[in-house]
Every structure is written in structure tokens, then in C-alpha cells.
N, C-alpha and C positions, 0 to 999 in steps of 0.2 A: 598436359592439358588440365589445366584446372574445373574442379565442377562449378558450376555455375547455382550461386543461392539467390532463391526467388523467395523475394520481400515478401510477394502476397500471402504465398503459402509455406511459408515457413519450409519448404521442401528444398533439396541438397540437386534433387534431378528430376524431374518429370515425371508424373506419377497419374495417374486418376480420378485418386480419393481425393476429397473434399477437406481440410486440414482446417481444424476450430483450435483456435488456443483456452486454455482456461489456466486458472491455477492450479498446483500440486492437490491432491484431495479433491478437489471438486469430485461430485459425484456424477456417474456416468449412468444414463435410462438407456432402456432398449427401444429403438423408434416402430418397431413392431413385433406383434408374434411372431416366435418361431423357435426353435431348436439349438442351443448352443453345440459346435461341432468342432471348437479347435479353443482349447485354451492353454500358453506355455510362450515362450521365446520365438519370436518371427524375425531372427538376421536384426536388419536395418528398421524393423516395425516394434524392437523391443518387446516388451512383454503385448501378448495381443489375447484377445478374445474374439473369435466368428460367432455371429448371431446367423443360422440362416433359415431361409421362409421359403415354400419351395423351390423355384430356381433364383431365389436371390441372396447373395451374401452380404453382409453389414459387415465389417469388421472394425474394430475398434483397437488402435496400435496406441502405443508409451501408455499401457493403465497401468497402475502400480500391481506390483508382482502378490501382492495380497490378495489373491482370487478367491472371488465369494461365491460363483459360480462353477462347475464340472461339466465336462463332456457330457452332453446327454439330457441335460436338463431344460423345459418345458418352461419359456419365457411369455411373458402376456407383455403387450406394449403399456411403457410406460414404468415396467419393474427396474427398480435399483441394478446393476447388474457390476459396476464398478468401479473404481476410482484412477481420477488423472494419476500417472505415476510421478517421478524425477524427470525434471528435467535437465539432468547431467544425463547424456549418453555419451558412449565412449567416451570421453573425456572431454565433451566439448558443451559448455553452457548455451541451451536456448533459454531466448527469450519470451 
């Protein structure tokens, strides 16, 4: 069975998140306060960072593995937090 790729969202299978394209570098804001709790390699989400606010998670997957950011650190909205990565995963070019 083949996966099925959706045009909209640029996604390989069904998922929940919201999927923005930008280009490589563009810079990445935090859309609100709160607590970075997960920065490193997430599978299929590539390199990723969680922003989260009390019970809400933000995550931010393919930023470039240059983190400017650490576990632990105290985000205001609107702070720089990091950059679109490559878009070569696995071996496969998006667009």
C-alpha cells in the first residue's frame, strides 16, 4: 500500500499539525510564552523543538539542527527561537 501525499499539506499521512512551508533559514518566532521542553531529532518530524504553555504544546518540526535554544529556557512571544532546516529528509526532496 502506498502512502498517500497530500498536496495541501505537504504531509506523507495524516497528522494534526498545521504544516507552513517557508524557505531553508527563514527564521522561526515563538507564537507565545512559555517553556522550551524538547529540543533534538523527532523520527519523521526531523530535527524539532516544543515550545509549551501550560497544557499546550507548540512544536516546531524540520528546523535546522543549529539550536539556539535548550531544554529549559523561558520564551516570551514573539522571541526568535529558530531556523527552517533542509529540506532533504531521508533522501527525499520537498518542495
Amino acid at each position: 500500500m502506498e502512502k498517500e501525499f497530500h498536496l495541501l499539506h505537504g504531509s506523507s499521512s495524516f497528522h494534526k499539525g498545521i504544516d507552513v512551508g517557508a524557505p531553508e533559514d527563514t527564521k522561526l518566532y515563538a507564537v507565545c510564552d512559555g517553556k522550551i521542553t524538547y529540543v533534538g531529532f523527532l523520527g519523521g518530524g526531523g530535527y524539532t523543538i516544543t515550545l509549551t504553555y501550560d497544557n499546550m504544546k507548540i512544536t516546531y518540526c524540520h528546523v535546522s539542527p543549529k539550536f539556539i535554544v535548550d531544554v529549559g529556557d523561558e520564551i516570551k512571544k514573539g522571541e526568535w527561537i529558530a531556523n527552517v532546516g533542509p529540506k532533504n529528509v531521508y533522501g527525499v526532496l520537498r518542495k
